[in-house]
Structures are given as structure tokens and as C-alpha cells.
C-alpha positions in Angstrom: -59.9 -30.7 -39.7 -58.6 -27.5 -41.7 -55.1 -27.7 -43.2 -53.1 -24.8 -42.6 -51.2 -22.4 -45.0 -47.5 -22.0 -45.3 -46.2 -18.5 -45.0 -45.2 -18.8 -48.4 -48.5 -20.2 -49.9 -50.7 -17.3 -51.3 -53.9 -16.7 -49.5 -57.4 -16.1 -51.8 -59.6 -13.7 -50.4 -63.0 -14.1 -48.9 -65.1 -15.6 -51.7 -68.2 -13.4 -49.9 -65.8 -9.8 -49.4 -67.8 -8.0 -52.0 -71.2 -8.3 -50.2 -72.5 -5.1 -47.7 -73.2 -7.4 -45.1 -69.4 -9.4 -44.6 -67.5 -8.4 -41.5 -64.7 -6.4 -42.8 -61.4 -5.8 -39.8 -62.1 -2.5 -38.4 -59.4 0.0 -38.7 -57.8 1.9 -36.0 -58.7 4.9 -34.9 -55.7 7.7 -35.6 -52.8 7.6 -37.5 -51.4 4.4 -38.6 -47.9 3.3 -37.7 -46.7 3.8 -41.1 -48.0 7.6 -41.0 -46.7 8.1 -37.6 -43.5 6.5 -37.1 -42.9 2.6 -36.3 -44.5 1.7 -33.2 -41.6 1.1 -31.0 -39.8 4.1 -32.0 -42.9 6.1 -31.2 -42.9 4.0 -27.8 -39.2 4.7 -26.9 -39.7 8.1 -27.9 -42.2 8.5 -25.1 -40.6 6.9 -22.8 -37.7 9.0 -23.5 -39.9 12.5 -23.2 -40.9 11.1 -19.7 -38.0 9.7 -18.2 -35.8 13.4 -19.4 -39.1 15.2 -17.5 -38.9 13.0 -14.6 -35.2 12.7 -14.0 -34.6 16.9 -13.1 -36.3 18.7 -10.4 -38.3 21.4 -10.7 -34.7 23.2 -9.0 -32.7 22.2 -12.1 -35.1 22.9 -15.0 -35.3 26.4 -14.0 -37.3 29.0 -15.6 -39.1 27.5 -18.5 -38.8 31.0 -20.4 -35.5 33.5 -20.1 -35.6 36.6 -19.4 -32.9 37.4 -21.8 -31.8 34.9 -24.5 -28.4 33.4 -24.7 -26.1 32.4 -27.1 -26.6 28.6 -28.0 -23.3 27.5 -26.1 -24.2 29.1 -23.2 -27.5 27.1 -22.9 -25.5 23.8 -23.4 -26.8 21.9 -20.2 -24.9 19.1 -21.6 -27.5 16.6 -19.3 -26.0 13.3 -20.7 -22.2 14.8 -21.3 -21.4 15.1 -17.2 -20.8 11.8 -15.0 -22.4 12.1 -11.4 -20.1 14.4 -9.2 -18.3 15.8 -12.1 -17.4 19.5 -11.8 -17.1 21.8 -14.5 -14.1 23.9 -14.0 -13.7 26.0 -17.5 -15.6 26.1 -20.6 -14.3 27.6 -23.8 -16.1 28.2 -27.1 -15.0 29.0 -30.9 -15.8 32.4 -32.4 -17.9 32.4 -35.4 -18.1 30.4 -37.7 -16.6 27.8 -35.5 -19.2 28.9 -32.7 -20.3 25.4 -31.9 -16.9 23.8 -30.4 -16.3 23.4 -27.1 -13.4 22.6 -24.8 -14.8 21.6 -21.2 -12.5 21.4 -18.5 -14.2 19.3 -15.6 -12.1 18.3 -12.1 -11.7 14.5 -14.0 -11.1 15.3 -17.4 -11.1 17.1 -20.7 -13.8 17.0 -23.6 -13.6 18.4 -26.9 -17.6 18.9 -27.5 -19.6 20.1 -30.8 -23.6 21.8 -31.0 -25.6 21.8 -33.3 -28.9 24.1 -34.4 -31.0 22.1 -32.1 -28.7 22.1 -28.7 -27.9 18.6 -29.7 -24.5 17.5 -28.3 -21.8 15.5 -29.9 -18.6 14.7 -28.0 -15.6 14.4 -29.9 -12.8 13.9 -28.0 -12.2 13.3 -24.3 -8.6 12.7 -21.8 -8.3 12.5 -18.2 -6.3 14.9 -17.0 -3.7 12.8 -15.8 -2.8 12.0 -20.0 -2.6 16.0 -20.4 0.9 16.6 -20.9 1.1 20.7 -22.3 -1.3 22.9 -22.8 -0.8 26.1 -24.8 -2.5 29.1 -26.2 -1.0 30.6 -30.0 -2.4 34.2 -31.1 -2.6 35.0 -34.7 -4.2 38.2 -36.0 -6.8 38.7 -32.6 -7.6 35.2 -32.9 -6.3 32.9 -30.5 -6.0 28.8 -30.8 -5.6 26.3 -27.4 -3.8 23.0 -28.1 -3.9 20.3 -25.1 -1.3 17.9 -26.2 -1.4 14.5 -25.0 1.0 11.9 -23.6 -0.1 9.4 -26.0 1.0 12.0 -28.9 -2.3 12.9 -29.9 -3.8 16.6 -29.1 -7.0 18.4 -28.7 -7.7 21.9 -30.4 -9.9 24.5 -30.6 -9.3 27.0 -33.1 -10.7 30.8 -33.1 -11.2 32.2 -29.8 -10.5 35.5 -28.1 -6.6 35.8 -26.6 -8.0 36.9 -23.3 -10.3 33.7 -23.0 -7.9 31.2 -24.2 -5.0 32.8 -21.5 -7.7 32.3 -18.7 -8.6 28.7 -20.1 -5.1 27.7 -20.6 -4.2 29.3 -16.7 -7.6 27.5 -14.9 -6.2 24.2 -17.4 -2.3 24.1 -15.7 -4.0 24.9 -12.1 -6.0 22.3 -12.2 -4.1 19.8 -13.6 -1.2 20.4 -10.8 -4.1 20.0 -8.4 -4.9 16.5 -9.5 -1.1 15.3 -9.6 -0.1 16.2 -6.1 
């Protein structure tokens, strides 16, 4: 009968691991986790890729290369932002160099939204519209900021937009809010 090791108890190595003939462990082929990323990383990772390609329809990828590029807000799918049946009503975005905030007005509520250089999205505020108390749009030297004040005495704001687009936000904003009340 062999006694076991402890995990703690130092192993000594094969007394025969210098000769050409011992049986050394063979080595994977390809890169090693440690090269590559930690296996179950690499695993979700896939399974991510997949279940993203999987998930839209050949109808909603649409064409895999535009005809005409787009600014970077424009493209914002937003895939994970939306909840099923949500509608987008309005979408306002910053002026340079604030040309990665969002407001998104959807039939259920209000997000403040940021992008990044990679179309990654970060959501940094969000309200029903039923906690919307006032919404208002302030010009200052061509430049234009939208404030959605709250109920609860907090407020959402995007700063440095066009007048024009910040009227029409701040008008499609106070319609549909009525909408939802009555």
C-alpha cells in the first residue's frame, strides 16, 4: 500500500526523469491557457460570440458593410440597452467633445447613455417617465443644454447640443409624457 502526499508536502521528481527513454506528459497542442486567456473566460467568450450571432436575424443584422459610414452614435444598436417591446421615441446626442452622451427617450422611460471608441454602451442614468416632473432646454452661445428634472429632486442633463435638436427633443419629451399620464 502507497501512502499518499499532503498538498502541502513537497513532491521529489522522478529519480529516472533525466533518461531519453522516461515517459514525459505530452504538451498540448496550441496555445496554453496562460498565453491565451484562462480557460473559462476563453469559453464564455465563445459562447458569448455565438449566442449575440444567434440571437438577431439575418432581417436585423442588416448589411454587414455600409454604404456610407455613420457617426458612432448613430450606429448605437444599443442590443442589450432596450427591454422587449420598448419603443424608441427620441434620441439626442452631445456635440463634440461631449459626442458620446446620449439622452434616449423610449415610450417607458428615459436613459442617460455614454459610448465609447468601440460602440461599447454604458448606461448612466435611467427614470420612468412617470418620475419626469419638467423638462427644459437653456441656449447659451449656439449651444443648447436639456435638463429632465425629476420628482425625487434629482435631474438628468446633457450638455452641448444644437438649439434646434434640443427644442424638438424637449417637444417629442412633454408629448409623450402627457401621453403616458392620461
Amino acid at each position: 500500500m502507497t501512502s499518499h502526499s499532503l498538498p502541502s508536502d513537497p513532491v521529489r521528481p522522478a529519480e529516472d526523469a533525466d533518461r531519453p527513454e522516461s515517459v514525459r506528459p505530452a504538451v498540448p497542442d496550441g496555445p496554453s491557457p496562460a498565453e491565451d486567456g484562462w480557460l473559462p473566460f476563453r469559453a464564455f467568450r465563445r459562447w458569448a460570440r455565438t449566442r449575440r450571432t444567434d440571437s438577431r436575424s439575418a432581417a436585423q443584422r442588416g448589411p454587414t458593410a455600409p454604404d456610407s459610414p455613420r457617426p458612432r452614435a448613430e450606429r448605437l444598436t444599443a442590443r442589450g440597452l432596450f427591454r422587449p417591446g420598448e419603443i424608441e421615441y427620441a434620441r439626442l446626442r452631445s456635440l463634440p467633445p461631449f459626442d458620446t452622451d446620449l439622452l434616449i427617450l423610449t415610450n417607458a422611460r428615459i436613459m442617460r447613455v455614454r459610448t465609447d471608441a468601440q460602440g461599447s454602451i454604458a448606461q448612466l442614468s435611467e427614470a420612468t417617465l412617470r418620475q419626469a416632473a419638467d423638462v427644459r432646454a437653456e441656449e447659451s452661445r449656439g449651444r443648447a443644454t436639456v435638463t429632465v428634472e425629476l420628482h425625487v429632486g434629482s435631474s438628468m442633463r446633457l450638455e452641448e447640443t444644437t438649439p434646434a435638436e434640443a427644442q424638438r427633443f424637449v417637444d417629442t419629451f412633454t408629448e409623450v409624457v402627457s401621453r403616458s399620464r392620461t
